[in-house]
PyMOL CGO cylinders between C-alpha atoms (Angstrom):
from pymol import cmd
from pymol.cgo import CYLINDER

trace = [
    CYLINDER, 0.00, 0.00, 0.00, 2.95, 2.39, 0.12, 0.3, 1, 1, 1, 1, 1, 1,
    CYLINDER, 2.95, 2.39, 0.12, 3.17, 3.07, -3.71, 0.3, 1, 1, 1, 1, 1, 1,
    CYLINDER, 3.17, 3.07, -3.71, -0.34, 4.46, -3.91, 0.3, 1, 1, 1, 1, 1, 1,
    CYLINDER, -0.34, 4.46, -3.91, 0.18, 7.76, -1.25, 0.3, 1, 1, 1, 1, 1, 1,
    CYLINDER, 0.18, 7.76, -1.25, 4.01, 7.57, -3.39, 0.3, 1, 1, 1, 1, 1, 1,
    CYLINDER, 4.01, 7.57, -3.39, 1.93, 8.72, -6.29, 0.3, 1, 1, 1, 1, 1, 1,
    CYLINDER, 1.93, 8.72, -6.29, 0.37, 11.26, -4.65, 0.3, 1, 1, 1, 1, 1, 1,
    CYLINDER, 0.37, 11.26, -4.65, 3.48, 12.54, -3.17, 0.3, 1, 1, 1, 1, 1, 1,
    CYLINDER, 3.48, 12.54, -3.17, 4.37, 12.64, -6.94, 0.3, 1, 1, 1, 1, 1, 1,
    CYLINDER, 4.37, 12.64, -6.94, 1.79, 14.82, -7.62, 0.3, 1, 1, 1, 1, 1, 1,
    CYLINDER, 1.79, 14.82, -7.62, 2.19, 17.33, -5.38, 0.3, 1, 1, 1, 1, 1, 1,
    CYLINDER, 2.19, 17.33, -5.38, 6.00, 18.00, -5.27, 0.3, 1, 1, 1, 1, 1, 1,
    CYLINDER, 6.00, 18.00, -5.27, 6.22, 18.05, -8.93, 0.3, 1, 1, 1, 1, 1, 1,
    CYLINDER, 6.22, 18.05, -8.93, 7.82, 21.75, -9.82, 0.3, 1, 1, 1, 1, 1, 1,
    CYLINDER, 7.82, 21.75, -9.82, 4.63, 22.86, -11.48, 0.3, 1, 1, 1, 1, 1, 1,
    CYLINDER, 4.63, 22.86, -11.48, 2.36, 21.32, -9.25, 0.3, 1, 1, 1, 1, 1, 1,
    CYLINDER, 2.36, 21.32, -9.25, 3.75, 23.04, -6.03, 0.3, 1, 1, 1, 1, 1, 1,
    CYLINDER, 3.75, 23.04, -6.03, 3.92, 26.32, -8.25, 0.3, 1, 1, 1, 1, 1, 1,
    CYLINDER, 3.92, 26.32, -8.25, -0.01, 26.15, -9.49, 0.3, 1, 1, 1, 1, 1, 1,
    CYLINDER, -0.01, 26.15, -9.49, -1.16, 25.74, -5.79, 0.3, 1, 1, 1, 1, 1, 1,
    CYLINDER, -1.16, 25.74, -5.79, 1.41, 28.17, -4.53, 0.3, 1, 1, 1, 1, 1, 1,
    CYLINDER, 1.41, 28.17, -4.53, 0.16, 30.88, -6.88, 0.3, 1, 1, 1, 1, 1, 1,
    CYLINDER, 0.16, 30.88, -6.88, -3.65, 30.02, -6.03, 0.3, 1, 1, 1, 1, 1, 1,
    CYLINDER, -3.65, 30.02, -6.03, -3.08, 29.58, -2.20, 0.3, 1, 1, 1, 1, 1, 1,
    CYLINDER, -3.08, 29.58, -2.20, -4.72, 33.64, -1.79, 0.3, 1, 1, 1, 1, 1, 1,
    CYLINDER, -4.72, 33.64, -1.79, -7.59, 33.04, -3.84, 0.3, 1, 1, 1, 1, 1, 1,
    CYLINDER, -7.59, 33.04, -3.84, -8.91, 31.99, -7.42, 0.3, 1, 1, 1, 1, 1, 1,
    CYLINDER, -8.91, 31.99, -7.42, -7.13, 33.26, -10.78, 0.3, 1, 1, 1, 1, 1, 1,
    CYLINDER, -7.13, 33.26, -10.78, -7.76, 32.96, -14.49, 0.3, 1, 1, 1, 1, 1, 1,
    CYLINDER, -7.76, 32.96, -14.49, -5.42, 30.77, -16.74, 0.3, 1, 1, 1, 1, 1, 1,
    CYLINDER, -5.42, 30.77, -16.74, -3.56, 33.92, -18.41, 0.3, 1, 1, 1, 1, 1, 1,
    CYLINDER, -3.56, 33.92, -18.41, -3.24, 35.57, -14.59, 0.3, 1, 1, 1, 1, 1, 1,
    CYLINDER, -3.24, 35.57, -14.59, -1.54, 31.99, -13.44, 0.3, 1, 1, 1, 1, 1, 1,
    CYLINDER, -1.54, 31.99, -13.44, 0.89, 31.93, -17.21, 0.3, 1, 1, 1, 1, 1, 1,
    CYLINDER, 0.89, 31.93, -17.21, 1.84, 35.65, -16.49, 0.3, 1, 1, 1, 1, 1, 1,
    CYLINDER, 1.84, 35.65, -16.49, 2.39, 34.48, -12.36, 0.3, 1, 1, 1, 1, 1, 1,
    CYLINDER, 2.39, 34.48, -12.36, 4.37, 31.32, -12.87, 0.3, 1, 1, 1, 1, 1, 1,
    CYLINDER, 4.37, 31.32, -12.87, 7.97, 32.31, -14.33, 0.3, 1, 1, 1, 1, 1, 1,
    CYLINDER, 7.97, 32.31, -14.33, 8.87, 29.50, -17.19, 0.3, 1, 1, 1, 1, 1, 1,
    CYLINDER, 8.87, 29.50, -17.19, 5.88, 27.62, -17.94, 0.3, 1, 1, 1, 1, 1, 1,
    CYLINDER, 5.88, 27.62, -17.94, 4.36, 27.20, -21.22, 0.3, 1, 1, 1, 1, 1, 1,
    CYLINDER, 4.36, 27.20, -21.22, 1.02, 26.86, -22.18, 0.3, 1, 1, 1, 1, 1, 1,
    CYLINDER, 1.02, 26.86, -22.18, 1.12, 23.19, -22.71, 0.3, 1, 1, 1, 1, 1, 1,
    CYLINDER, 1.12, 23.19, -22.71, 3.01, 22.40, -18.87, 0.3, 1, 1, 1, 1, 1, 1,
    CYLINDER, 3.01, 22.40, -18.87, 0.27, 24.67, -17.64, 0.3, 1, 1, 1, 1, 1, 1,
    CYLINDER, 0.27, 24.67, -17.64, -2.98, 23.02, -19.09, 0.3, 1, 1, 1, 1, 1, 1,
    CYLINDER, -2.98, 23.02, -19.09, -1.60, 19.29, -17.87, 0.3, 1, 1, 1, 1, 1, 1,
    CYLINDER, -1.60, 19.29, -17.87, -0.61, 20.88, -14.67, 0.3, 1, 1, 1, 1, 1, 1,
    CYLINDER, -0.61, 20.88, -14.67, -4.17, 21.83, -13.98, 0.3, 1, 1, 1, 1, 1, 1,
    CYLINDER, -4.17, 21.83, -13.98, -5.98, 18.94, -15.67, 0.3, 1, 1, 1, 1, 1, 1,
    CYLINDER, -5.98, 18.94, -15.67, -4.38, 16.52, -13.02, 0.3, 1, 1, 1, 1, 1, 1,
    CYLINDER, -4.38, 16.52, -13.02, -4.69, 18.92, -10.29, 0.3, 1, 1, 1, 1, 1, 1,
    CYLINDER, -4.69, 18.92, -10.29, -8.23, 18.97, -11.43, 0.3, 1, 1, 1, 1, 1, 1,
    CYLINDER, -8.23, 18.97, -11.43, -8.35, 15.54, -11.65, 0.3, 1, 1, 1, 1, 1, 1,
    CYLINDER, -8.35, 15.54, -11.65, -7.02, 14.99, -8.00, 0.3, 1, 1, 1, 1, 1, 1,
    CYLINDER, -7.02, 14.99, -8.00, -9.43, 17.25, -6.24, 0.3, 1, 1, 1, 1, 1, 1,
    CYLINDER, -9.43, 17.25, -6.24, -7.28, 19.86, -6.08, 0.3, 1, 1, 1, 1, 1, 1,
    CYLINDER, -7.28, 19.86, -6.08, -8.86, 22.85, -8.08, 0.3, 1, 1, 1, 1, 1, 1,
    CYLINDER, -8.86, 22.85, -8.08, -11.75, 23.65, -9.64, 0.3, 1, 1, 1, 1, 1, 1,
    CYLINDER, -11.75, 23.65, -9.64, -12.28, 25.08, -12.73, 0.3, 1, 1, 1, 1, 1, 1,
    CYLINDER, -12.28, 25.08, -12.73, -15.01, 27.29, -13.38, 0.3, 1, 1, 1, 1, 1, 1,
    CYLINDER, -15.01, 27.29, -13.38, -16.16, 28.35, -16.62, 0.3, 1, 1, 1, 1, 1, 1,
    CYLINDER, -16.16, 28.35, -16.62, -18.39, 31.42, -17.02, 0.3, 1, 1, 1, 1, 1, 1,
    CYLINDER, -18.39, 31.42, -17.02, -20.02, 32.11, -20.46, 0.3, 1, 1, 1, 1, 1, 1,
    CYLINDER, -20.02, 32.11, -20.46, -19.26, 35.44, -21.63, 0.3, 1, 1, 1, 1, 1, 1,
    CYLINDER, -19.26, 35.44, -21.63, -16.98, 36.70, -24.34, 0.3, 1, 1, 1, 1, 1, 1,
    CYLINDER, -16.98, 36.70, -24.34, -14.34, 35.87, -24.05, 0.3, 1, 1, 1, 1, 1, 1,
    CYLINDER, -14.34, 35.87, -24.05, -15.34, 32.73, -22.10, 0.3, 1, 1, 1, 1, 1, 1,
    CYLINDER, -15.34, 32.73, -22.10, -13.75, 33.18, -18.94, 0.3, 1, 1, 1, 1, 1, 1,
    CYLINDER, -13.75, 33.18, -18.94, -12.07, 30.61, -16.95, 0.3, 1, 1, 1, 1, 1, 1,
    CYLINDER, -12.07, 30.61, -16.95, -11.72, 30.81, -12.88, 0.3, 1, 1, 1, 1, 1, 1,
    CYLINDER, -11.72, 30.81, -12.88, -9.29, 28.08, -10.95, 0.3, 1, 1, 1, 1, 1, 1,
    CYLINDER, -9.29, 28.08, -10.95, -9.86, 28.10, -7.78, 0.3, 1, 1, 1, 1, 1, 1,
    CYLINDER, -9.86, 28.10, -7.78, -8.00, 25.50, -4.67, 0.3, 1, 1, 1, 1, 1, 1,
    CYLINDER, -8.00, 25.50, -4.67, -10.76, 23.07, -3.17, 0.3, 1, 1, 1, 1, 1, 1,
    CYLINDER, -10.76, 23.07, -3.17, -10.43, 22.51, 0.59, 0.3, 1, 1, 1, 1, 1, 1,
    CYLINDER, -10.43, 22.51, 0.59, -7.97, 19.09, -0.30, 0.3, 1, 1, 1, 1, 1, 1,
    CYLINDER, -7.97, 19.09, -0.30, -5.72, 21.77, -2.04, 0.3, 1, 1, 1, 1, 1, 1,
    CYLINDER, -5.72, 21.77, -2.04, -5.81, 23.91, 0.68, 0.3, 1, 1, 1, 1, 1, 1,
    CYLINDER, -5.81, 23.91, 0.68, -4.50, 21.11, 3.07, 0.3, 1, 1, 1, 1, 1, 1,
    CYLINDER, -4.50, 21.11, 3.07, -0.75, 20.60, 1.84, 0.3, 1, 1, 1, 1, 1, 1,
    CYLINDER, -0.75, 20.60, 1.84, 1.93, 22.65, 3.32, 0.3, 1, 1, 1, 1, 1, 1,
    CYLINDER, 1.93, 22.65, 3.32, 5.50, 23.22, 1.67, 0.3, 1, 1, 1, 1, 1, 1,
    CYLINDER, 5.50, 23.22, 1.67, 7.33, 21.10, 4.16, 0.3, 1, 1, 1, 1, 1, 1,
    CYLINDER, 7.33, 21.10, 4.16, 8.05, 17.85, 2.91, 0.3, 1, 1, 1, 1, 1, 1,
    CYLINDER, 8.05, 17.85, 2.91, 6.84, 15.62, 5.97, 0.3, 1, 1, 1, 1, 1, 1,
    CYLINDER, 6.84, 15.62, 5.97, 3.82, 17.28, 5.88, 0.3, 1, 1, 1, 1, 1, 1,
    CYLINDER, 3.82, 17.28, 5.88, 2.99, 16.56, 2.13, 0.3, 1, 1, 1, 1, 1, 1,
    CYLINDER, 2.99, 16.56, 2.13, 4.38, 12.95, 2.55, 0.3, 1, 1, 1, 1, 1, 1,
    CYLINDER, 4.38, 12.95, 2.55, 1.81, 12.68, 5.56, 0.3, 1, 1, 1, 1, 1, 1,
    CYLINDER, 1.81, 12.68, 5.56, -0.58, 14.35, 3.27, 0.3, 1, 1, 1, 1, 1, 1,
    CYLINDER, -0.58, 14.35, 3.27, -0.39, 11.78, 0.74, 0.3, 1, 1, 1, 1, 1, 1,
    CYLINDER, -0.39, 11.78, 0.74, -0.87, 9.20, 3.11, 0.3, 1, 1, 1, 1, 1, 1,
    CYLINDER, -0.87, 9.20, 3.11, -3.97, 10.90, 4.83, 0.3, 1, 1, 1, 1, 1, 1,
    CYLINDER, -3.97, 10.90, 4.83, -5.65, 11.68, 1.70, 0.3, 1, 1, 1, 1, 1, 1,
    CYLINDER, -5.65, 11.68, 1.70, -4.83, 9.13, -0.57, 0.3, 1, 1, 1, 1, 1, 1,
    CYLINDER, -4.83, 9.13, -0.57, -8.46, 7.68, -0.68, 0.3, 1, 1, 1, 1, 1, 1,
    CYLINDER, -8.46, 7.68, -0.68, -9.99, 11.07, -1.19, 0.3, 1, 1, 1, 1, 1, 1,
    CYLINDER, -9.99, 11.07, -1.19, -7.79, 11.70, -4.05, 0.3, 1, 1, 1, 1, 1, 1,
    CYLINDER, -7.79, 11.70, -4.05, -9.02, 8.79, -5.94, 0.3, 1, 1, 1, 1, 1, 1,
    CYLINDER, -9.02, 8.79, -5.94, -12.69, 8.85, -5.46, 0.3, 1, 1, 1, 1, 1, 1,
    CYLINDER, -12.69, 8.85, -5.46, -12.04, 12.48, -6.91, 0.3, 1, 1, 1, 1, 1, 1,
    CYLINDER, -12.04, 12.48, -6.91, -10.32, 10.81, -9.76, 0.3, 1, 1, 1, 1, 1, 1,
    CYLINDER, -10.32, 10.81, -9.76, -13.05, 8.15, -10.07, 0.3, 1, 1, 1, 1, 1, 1,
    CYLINDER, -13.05, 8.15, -10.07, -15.62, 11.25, -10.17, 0.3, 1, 1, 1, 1, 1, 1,
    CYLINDER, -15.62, 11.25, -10.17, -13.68, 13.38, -12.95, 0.3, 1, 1, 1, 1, 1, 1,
    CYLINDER, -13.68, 13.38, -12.95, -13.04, 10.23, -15.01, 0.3, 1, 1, 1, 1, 1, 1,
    CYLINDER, -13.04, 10.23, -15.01, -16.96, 9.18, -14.60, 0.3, 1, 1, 1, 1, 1, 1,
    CYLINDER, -16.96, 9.18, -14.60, -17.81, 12.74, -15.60, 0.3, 1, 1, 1, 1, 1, 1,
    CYLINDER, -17.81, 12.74, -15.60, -15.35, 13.54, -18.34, 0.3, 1, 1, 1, 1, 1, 1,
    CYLINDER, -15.35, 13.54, -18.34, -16.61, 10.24, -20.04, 0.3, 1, 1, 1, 1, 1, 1,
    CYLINDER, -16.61, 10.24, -20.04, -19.95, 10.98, -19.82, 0.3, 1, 1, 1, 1, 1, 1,
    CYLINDER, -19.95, 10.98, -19.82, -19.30, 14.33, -21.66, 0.3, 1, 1, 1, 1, 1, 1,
]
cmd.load_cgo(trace, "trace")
């Protein structure tokens, strides 16, 4: 059972990873606002970054219709959790591990259905 919370200790001190939830620790921003914050990242890193934090149950992405659409991301309460200090995201991983994939179960269930 140790590989599991390994992945999800993966997830969260990959470079971009730790950068996307550092930059939307004080509150929600739109994708341009996190390109322009987050020194070195293209536009590519950036979308997979916040796909699999999405996907984790880490952000949420809101979409409001206007034009142009406009597109919110935003740290759930699970992404709020995880400090900077290594032994707290190892124990982080290991506390949250289930959480993490029922909100990967939920986000693959949904994104199929669409």
């Amino acid at each position: 059972m140790v590989q599991a919370p390994v992945q999800h200790l993966d997830r969260i001190s990959d470079k971009w990873a730790s950068l996307v939830v550092s930059a939307l620790a004080p509150g929600p921003l739109r994708y341009s606002d996190l390109g322009r914050k987050i020194a070195g990242v293209n536009p590519k890193m950036l979308t997979q970054t916040l796909h699999s934090l999405e996907r984790d149950g880490l952000l949420t992405r809101t979409v409001t219709p206007s034009v142009p659409v406009r597109v919110d991301y935003a740290l759930t309460p699970l992404g709020q959790n995880p400090a900077l200090l290594p032994t707290a995201v190892k124990d982080w991983a290991e506390n949250h591990f289930d959480e993490v994939r029922h909100a990967r179960e939920r986000y693959d269930a949904e994104s199929a259905d669409a």
